[in-house]
N, C-alpha and C positions, 0 to 999 in steps of 0.2 A: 504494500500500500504506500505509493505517495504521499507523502505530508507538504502542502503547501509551504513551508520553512520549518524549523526546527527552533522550536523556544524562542525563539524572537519577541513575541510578544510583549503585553504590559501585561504583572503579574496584576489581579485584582483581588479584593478581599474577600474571604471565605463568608459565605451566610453560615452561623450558628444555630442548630435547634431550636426552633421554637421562636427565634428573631423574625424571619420571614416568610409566611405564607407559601413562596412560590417555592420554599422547599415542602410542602406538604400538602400539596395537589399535583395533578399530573400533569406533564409541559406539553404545553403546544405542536403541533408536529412543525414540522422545518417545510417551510412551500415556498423559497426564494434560492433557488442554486444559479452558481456561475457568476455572482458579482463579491463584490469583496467585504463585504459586512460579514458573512458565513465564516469567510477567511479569517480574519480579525478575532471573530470571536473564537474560531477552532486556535488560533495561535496564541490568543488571550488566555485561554483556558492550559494551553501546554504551562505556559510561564506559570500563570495563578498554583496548577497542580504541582511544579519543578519546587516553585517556592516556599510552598506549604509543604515540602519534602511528603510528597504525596505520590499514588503510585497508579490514581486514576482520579477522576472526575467529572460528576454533569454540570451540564450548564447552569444549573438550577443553585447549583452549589456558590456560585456568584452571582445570583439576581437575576438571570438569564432564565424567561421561560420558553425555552427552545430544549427539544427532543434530541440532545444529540450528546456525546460525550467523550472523553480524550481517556487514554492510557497507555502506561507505559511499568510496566509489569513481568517480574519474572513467570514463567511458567513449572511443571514440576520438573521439567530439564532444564531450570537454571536458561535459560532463553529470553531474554526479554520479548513482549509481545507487544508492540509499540503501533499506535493506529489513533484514528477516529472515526465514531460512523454518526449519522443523522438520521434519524427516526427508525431505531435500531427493533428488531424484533427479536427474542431471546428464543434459544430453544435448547433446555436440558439435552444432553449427547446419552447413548448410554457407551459406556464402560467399553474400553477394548479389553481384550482378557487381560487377566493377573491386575488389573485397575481395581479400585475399589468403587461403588456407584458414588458415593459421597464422602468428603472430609469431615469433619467437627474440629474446627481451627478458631483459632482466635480474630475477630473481627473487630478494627477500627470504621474511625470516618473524619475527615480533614471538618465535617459540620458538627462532632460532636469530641472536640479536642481532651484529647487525655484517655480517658480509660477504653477498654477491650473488652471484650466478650464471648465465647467461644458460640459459635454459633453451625449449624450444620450446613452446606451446601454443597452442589452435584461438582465431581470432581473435573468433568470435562460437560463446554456449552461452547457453542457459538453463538454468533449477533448477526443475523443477515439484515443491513440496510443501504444508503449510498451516501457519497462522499459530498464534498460541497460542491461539486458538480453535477451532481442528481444520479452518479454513476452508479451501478450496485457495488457494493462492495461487503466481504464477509470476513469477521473473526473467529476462530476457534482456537482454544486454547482447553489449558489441563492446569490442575492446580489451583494454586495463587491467582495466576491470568484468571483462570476459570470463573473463580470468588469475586475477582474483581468486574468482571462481565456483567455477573448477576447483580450484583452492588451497583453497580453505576444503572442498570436499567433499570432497578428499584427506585433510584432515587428519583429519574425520569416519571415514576409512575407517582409519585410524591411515598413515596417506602422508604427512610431510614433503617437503620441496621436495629435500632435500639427498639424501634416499631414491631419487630419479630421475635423480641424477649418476652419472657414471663413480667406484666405489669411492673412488682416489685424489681426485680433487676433493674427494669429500665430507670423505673425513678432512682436509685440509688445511683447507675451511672449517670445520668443526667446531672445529680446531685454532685456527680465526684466533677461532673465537665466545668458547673457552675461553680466550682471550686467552694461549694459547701460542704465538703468530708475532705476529708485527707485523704489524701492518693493510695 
């Protein structure tokens, strides 16, 4: 996959939990390809996620309610899986042999700063959607990459990480993000 530049961008500031709306509804689809706003915001988004030493993100994640998201991401072979897609469609993979169908690994999020969570998801998914040129383009990854797929389309769907915890967990992380408990 081409990338229109590589971190170039202006890094922007992260929405936090519960500060923004357009992180807790679903974004918009993307219906303007081939001019340079798209660009801008795909390159804005590299920088914002590079700076926030982040290893993906949606647009939604910086006030942006547009269906598309960046990453750059180890895979279970240590690989980075480096892309973006716009109005991405998820699809659980299942298992090539000797894989396991899911992880239960520890989950962050650059909108909810500080604590982790171990959370379950499918160990290999791709994203079929298209690029800022209205191209199709598709990810599949394994792993990490994997985790990070579905995280980033969740967030698109307005779904945080901490949204998919038991009630109490959530409020305590939340409580740990808002720096009401000690870490």
């Amino acid at each position: 996959m081409r990338l229109p530049g590589r971190y170039s961008g202006t890094a922007r500031p992260i929405v936090t939990y519960g500060s923004d709306p357009v992180l807790h509804r679903p974004c918009a689809p993307v219906t303007a390809f081939g001019g340079r706003d798209l660009r801008h915001l795909v390159l804005d988004m590299f920088a914002s996620m590079e700076a926030a030493d982040g290893v993906g993100l949606a647009a939604n994640q910086i006030g942006v309610d547009a269906r598309v998201f960046v990453i750059d991401c180890p895979d279970a072979a240590g690989e980075h899986v480096v892309g973006y897609v716009a109005n991405p469609e998820l699809t659980v993979l299942e298992p090539h042999e000797g894989e396991p169908a899911e992880e239960v690994t520890e989950e962050g999020c650059l909108s909810v700063p500080g604590p982790y969570a171990e959370l379950p998801r499918a160990f290999r998914a791709r994203v079929d959607g298209v690029d800022a040129d209205g191209r199709p383009v598709s990810i599949e990854a394994t792993g990490m990459a994997a985790r990070c797929l579905q995280h980033e389309v969740d967030h698109l769907d307005g779904i945080v990480y901490v949204d998919r915890l038991p009630a109490e967990l959530r409020e305590e992380l939340l409580a740990e993000a808002a720096g009401e408990l000690p870490a």
